[in-house]
Backbone atoms as SQL, in Angstrom:
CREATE TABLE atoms (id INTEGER PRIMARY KEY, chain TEXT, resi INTEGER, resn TEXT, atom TEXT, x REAL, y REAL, z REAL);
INSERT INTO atoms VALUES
  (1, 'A', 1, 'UNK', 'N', 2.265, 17.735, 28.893),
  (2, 'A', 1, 'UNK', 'CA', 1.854, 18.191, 27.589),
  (3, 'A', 1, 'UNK', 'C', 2.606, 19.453, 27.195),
  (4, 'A', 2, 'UNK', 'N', 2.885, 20.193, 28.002),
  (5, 'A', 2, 'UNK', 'CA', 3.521, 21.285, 28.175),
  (6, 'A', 2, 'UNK', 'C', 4.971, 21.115, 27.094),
  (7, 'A', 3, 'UNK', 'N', 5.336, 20.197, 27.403),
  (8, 'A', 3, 'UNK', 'CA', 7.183, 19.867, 27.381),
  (9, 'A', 3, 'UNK', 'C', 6.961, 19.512, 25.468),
  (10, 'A', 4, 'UNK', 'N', 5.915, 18.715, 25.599),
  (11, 'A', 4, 'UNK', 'CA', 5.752, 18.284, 24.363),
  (12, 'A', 4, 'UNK', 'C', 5.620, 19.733, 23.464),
  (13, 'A', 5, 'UNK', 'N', 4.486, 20.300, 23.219),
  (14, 'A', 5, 'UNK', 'CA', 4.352, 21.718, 22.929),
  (15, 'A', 5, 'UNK', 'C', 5.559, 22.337, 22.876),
  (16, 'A', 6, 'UNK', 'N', 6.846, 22.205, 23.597),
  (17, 'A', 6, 'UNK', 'CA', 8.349, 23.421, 22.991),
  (18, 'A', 6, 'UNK', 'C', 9.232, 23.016, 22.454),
  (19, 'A', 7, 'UNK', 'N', 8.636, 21.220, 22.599),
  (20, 'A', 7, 'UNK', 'CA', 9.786, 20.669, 21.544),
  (21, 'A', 7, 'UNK', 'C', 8.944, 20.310, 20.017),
  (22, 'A', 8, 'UNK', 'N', 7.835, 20.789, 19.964),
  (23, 'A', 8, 'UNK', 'CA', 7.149, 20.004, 18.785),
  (24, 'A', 8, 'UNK', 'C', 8.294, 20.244, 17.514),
  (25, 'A', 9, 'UNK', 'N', 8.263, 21.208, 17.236),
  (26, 'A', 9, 'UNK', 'CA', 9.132, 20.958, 15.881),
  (27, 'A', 9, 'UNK', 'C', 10.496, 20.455, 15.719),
  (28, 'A', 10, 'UNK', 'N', 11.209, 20.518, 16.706),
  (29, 'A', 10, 'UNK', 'CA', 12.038, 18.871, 16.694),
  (30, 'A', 10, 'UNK', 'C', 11.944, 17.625, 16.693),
  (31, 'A', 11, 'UNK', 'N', 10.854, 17.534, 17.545),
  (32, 'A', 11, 'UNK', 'CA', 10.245, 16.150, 16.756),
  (33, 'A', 11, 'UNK', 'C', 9.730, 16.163, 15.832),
  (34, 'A', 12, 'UNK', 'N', 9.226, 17.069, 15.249),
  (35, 'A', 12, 'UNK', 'CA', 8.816, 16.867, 13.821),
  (36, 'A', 12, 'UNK', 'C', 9.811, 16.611, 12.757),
  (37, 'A', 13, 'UNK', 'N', 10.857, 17.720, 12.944),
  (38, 'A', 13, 'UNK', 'CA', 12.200, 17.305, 12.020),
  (39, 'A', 13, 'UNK', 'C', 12.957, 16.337, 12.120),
  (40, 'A', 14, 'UNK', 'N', 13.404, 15.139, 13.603),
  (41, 'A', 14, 'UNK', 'CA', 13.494, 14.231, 13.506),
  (42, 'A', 14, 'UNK', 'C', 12.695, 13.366, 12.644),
  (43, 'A', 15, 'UNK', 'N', 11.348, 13.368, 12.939),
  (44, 'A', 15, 'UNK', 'CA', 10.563, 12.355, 12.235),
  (45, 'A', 15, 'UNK', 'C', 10.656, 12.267, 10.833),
  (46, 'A', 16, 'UNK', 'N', 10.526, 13.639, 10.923),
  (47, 'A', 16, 'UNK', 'CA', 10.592, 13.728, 8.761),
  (48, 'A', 16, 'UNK', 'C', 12.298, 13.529, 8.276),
  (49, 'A', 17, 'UNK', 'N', 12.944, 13.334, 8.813),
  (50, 'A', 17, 'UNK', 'CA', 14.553, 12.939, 8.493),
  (51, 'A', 17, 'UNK', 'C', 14.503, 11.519, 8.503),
  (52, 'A', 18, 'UNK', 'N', 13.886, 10.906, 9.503),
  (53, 'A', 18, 'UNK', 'CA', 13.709, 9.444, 9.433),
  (54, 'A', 18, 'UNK', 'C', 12.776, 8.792, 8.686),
  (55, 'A', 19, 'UNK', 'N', 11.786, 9.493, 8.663),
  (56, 'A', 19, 'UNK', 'CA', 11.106, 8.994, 7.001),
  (57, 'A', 19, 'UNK', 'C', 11.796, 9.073, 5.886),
  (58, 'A', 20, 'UNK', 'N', 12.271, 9.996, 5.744),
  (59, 'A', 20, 'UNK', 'CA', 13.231, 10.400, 4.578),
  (60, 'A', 20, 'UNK', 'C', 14.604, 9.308, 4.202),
  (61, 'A', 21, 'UNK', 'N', 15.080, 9.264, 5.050),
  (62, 'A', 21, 'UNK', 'CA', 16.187, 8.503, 5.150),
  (63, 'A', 21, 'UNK', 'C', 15.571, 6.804, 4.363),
  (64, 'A', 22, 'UNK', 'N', 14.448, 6.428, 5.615),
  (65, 'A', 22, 'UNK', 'CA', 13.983, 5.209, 5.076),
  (66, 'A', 22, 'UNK', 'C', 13.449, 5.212, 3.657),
  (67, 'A', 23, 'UNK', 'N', 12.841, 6.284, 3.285),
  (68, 'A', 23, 'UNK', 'CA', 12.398, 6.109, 1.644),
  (69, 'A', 23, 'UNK', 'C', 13.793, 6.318, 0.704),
  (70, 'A', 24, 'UNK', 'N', 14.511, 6.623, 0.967),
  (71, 'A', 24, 'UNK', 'CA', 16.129, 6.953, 0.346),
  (72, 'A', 24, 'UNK', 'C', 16.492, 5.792, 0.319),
  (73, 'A', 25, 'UNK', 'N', 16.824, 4.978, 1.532),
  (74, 'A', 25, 'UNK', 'CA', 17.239, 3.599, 1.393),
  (75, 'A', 25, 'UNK', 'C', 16.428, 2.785, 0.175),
  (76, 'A', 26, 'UNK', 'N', 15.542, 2.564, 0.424),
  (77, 'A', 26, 'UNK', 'CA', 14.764, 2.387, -0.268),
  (78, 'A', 26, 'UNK', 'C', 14.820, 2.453, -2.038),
  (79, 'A', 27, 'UNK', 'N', 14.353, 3.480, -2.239),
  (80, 'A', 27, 'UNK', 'CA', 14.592, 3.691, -3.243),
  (81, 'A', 27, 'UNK', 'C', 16.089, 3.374, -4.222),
  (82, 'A', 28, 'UNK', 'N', 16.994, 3.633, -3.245),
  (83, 'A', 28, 'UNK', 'CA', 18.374, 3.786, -4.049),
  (84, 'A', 28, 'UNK', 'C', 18.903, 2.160, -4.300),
  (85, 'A', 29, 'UNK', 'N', 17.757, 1.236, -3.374),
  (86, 'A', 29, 'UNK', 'CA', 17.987, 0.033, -4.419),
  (87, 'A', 29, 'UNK', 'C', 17.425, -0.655, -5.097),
  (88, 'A', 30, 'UNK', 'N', 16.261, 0.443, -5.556),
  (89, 'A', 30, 'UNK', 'CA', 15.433, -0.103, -6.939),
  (90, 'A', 30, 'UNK', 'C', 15.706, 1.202, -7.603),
  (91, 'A', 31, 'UNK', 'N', 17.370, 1.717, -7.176),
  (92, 'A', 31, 'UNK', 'CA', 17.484, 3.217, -8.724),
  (93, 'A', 31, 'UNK', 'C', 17.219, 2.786, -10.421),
  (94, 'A', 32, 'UNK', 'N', 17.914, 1.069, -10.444),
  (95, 'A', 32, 'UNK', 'CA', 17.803, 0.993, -11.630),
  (96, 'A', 32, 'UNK', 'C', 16.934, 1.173, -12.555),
  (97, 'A', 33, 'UNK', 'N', 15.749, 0.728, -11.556),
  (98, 'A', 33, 'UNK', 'CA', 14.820, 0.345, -12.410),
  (99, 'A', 33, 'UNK', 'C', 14.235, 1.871, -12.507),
  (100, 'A', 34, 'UNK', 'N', 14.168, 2.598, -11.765),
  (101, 'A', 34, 'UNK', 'CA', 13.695, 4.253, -12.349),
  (102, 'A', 34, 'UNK', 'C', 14.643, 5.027, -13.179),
  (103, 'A', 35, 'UNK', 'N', 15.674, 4.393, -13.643),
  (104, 'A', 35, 'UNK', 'CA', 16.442, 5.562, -14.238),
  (105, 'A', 35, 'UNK', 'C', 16.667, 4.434, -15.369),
  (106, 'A', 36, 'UNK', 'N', 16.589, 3.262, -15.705),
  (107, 'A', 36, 'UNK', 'CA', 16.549, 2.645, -16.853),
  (108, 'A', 36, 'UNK', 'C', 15.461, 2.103, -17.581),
  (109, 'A', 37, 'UNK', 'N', 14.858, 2.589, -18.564),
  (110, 'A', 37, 'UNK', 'CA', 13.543, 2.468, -19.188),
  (111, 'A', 37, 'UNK', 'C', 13.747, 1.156, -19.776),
  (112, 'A', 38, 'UNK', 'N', 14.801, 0.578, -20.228),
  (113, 'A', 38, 'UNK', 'CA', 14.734, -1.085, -20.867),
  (114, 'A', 38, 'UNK', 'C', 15.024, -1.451, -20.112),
  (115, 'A', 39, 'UNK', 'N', 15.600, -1.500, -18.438),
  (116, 'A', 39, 'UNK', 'CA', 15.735, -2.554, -17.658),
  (117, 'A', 39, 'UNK', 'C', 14.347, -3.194, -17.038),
  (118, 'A', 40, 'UNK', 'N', 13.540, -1.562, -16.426),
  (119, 'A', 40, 'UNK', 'CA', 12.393, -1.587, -16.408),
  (120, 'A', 40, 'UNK', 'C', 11.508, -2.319, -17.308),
  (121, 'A', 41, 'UNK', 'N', 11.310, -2.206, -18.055),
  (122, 'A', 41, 'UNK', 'CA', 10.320, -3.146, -18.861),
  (123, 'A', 41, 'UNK', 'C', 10.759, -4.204, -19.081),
  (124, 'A', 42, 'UNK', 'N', 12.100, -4.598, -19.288),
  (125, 'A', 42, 'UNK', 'CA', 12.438, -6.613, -19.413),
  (126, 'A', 42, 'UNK', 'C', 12.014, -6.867, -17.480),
  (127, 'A', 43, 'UNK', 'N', 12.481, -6.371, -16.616),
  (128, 'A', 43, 'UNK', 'CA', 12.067, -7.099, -15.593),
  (129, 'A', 43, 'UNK', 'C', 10.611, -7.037, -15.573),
  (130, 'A', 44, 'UNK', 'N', 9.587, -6.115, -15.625),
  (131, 'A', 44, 'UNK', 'CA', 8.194, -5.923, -15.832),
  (132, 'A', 44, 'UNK', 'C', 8.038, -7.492, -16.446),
  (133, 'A', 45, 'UNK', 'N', 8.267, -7.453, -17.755),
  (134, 'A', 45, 'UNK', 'CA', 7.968, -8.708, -18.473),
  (135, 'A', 45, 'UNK', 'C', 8.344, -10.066, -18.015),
  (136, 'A', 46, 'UNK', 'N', 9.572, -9.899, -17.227),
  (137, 'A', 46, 'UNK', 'CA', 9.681, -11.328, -16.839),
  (138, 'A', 46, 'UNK', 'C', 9.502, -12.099, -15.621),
  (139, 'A', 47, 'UNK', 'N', 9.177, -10.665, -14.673),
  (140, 'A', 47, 'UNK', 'CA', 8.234, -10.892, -13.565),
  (141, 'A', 47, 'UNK', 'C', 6.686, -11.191, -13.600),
  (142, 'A', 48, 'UNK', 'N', 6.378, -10.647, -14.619),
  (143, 'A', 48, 'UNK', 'CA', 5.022, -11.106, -15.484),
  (144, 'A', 48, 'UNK', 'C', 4.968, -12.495, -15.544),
  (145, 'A', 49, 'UNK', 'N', 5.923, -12.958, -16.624),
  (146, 'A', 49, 'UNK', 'CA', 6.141, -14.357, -17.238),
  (147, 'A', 49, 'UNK', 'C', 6.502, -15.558, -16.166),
  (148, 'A', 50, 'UNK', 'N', 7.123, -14.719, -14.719),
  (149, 'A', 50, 'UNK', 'CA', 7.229, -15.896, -13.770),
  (150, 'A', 50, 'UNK', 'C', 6.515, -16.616, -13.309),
  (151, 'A', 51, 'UNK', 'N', 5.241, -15.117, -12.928),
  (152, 'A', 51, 'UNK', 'CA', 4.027, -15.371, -11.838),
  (153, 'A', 51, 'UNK', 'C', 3.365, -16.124, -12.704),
  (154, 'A', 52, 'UNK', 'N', 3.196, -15.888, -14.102),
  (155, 'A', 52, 'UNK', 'CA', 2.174, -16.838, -14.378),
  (156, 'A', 52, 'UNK', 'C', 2.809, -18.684, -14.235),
  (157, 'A', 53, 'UNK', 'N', 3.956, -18.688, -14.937),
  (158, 'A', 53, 'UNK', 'CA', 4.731, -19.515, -14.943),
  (159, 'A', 53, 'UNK', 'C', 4.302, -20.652, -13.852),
  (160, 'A', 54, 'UNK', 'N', 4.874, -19.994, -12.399),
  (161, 'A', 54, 'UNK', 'CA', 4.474, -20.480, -11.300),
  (162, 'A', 54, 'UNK', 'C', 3.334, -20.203, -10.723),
  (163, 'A', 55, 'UNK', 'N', 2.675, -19.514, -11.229),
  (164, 'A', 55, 'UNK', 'CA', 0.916, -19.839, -10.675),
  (165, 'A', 55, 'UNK', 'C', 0.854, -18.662, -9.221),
  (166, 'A', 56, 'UNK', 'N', 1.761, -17.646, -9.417),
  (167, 'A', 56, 'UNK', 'CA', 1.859, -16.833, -8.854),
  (168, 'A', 56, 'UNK', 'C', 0.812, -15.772, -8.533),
  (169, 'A', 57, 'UNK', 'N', 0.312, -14.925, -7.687),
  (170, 'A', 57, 'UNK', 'CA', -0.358, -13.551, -7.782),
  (171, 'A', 57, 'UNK', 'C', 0.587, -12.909, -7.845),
  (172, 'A', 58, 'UNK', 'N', 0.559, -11.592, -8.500),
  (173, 'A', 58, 'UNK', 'CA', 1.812, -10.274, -8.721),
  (174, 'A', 58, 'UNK', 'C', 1.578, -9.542, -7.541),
  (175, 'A', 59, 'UNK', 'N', 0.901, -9.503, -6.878),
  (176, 'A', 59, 'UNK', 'CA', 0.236, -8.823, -5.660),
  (177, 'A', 59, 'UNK', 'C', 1.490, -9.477, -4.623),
  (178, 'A', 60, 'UNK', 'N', 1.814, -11.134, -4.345),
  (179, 'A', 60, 'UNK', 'CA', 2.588, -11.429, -3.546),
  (180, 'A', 60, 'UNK', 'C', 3.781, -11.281, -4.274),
  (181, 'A', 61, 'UNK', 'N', 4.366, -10.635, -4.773),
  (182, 'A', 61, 'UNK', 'CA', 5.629, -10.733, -5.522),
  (183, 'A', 61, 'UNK', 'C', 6.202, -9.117, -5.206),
  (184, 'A', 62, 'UNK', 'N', 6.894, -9.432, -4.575),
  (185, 'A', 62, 'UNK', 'CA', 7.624, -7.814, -3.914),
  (186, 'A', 62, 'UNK', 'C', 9.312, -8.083, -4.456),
  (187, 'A', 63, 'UNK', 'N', 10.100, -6.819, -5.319),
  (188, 'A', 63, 'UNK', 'CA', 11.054, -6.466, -5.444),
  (189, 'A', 63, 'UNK', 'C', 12.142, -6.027, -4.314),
  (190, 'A', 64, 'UNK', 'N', 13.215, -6.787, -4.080),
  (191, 'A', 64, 'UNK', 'CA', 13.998, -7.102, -2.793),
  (192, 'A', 64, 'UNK', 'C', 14.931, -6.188, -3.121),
  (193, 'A', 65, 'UNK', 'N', 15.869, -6.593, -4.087),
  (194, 'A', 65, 'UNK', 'CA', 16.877, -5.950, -4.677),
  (195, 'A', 65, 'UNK', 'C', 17.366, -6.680, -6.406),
  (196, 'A', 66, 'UNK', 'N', 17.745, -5.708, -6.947),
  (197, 'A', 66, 'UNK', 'CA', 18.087, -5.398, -8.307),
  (198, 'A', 66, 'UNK', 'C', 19.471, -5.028, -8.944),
  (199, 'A', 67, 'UNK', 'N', 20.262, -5.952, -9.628),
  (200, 'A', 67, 'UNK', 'CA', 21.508, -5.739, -9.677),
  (201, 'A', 67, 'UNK', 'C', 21.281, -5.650, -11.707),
  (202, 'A', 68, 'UNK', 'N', 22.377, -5.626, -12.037),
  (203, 'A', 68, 'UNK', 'CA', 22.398, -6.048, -13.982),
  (204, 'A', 68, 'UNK', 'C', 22.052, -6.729, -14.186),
  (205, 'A', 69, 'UNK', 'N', 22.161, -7.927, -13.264),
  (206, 'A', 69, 'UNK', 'CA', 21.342, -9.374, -14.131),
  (207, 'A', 69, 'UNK', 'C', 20.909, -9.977, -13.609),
  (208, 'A', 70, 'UNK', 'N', 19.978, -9.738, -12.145),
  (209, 'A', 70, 'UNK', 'CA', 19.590, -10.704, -11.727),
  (210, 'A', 70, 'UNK', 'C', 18.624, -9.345, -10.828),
  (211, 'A', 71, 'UNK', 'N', 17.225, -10.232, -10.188),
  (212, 'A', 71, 'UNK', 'CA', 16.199, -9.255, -9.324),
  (213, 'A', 71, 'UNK', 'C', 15.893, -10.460, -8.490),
  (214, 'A', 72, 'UNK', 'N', 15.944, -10.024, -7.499),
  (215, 'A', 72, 'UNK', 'CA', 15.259, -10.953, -6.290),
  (216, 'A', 72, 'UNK', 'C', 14.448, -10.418, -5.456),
  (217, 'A', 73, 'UNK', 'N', 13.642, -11.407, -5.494),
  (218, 'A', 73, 'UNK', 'CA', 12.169, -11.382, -5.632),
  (219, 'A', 73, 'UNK', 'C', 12.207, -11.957, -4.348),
  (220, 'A', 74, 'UNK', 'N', 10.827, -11.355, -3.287),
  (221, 'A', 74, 'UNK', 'CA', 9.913, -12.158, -2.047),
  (222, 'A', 74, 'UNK', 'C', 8.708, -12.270, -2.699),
  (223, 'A', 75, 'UNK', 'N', 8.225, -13.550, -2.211),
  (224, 'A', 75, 'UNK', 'CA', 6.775, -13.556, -2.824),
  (225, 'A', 75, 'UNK', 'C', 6.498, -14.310, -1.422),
  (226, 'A', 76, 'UNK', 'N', 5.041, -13.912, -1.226),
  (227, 'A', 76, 'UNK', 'CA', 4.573, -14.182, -0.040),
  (228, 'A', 76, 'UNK', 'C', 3.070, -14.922, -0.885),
  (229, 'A', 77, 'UNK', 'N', 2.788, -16.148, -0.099),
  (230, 'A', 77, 'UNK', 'CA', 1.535, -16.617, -0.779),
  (231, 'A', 77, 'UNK', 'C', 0.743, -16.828, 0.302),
  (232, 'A', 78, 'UNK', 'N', -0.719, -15.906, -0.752),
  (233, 'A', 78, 'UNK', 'CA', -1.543, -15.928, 0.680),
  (234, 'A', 78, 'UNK', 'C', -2.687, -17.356, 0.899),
  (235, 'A', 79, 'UNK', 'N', -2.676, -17.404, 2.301),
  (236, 'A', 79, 'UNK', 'CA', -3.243, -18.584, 2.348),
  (237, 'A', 79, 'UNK', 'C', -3.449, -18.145, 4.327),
  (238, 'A', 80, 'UNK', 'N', -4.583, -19.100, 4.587),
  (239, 'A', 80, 'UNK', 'CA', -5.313, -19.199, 5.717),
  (240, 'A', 80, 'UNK', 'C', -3.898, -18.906, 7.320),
  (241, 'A', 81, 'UNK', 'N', -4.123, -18.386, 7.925),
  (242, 'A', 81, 'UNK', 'CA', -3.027, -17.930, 8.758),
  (243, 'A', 81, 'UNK', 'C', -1.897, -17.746, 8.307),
  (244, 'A', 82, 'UNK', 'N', -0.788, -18.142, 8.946),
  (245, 'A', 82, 'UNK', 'CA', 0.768, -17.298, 8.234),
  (246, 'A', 82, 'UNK', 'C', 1.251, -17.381, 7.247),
  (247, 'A', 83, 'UNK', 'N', 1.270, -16.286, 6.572),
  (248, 'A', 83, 'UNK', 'CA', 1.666, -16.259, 5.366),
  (249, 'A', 83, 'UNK', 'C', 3.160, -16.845, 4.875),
  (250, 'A', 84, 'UNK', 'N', 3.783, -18.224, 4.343),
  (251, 'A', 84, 'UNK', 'CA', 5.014, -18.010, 4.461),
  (252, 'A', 84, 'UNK', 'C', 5.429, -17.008, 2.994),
  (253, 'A', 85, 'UNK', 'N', 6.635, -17.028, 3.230),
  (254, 'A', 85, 'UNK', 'CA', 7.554, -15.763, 2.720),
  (255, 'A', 85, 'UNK', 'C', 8.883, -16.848, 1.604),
  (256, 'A', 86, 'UNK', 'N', 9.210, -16.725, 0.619),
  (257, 'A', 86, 'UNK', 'CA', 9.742, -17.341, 0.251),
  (258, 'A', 86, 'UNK', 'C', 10.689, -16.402, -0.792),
  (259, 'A', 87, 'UNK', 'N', 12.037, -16.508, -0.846),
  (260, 'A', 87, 'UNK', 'CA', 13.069, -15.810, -1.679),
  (261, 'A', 87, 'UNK', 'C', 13.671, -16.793, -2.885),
  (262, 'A', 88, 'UNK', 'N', 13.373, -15.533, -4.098),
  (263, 'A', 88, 'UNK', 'CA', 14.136, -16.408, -5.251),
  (264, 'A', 88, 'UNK', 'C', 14.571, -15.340, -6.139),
  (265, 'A', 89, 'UNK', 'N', 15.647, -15.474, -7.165),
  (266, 'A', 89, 'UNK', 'CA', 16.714, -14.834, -7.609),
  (267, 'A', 89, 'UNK', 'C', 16.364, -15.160, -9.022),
  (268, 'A', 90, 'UNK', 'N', 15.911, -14.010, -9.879),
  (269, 'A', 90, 'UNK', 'CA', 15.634, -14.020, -11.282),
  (270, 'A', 90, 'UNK', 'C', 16.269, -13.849, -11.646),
  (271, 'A', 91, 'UNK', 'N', 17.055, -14.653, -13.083),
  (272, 'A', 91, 'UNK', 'CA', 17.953, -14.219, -13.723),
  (273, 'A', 91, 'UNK', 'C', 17.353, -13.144, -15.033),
  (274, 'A', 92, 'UNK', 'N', 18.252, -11.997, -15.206),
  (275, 'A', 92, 'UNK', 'CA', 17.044, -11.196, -16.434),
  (276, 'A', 92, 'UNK', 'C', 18.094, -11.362, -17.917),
  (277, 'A', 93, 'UNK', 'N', 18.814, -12.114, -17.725),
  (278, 'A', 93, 'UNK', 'CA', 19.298, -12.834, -18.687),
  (279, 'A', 93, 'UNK', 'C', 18.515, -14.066, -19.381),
  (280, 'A', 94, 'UNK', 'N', 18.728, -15.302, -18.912),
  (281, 'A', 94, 'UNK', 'CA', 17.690, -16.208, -19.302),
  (282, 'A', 94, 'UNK', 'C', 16.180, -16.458, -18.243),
  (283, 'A', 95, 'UNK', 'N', 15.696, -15.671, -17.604),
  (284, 'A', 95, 'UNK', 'CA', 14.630, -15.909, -17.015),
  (285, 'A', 95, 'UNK', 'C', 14.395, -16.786, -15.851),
  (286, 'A', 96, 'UNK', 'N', 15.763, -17.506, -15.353),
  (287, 'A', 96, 'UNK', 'CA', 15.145, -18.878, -14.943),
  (288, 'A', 96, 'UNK', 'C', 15.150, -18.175, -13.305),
  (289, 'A', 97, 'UNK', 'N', 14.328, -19.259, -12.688),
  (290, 'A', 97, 'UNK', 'CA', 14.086, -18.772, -11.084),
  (291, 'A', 97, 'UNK', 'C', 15.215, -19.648, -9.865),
  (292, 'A', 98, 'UNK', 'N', 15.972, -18.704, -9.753),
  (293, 'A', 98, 'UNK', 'CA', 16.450, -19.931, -8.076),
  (294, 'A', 98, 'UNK', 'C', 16.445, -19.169, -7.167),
  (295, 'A', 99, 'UNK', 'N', 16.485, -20.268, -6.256),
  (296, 'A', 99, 'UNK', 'CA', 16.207, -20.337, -4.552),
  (297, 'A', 99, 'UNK', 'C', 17.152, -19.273, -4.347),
  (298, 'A', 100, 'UNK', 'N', 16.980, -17.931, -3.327),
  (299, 'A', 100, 'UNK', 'CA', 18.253, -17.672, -2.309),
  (300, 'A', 100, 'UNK', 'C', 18.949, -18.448, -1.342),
  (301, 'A', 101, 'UNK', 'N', 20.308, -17.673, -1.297),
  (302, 'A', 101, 'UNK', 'CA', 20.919, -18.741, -0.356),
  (303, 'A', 101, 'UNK', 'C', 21.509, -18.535, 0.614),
  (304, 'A', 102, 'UNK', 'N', 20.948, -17.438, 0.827),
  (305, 'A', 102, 'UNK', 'CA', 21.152, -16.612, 2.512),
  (306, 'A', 102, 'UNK', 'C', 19.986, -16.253, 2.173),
  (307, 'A', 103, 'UNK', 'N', 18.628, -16.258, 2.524),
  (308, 'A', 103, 'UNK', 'CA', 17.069, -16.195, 2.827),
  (309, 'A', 103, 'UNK', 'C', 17.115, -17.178, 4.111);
């Protein structure tokens, strides 16, 4: 316990660098959507318009990554033991949904 106690605040600054790092990743590939107020709201809307579309919950619908014209989407549907996980590629041009193709 000792050893622990003279290194505490290096491990602390490791830890908080590696949190950090992971929320950075993170973030920097959904920048668009925080730094563009109309990209933001057409994908809002047409992630809206999917789930209902497909009979979706928005709850299983998680943002993967986000380019100019296209957001791909995981949606996980819940149901009695494993949840499967399924990837699809919104176009925010015309709306339509396809399959990934490395998922």
């Amino acid at each position: 316990m000792e050893n622990v106690n003279k290194h505490q605040w290096l491990i602390f600054w490791i830890t908080t660098v590696v949190v950090a790092f992971a929320i950075f990743v993170r973030l920097w590939v959904l920048a668009p959507l925080y730094t563009n107020p109309d990209l933001r709201s057409r994908t809002q809307t047409l992630i809206q318009a999917t789930a209902k579309r497909e009979g979706w919950l928005l709850s299983g619908v998680s943002i993967d990554r986000i380019t100019g014209s296209n957001v791909r989407l995981l949606y996980r549907s819940y149901i009695r033991g494993t949840d499967p996980q399924s990837c699809h590629n919104l176009s925010l041009t015309t709306g339509t949904l396809t399959a990934c193709d490395d998922f």
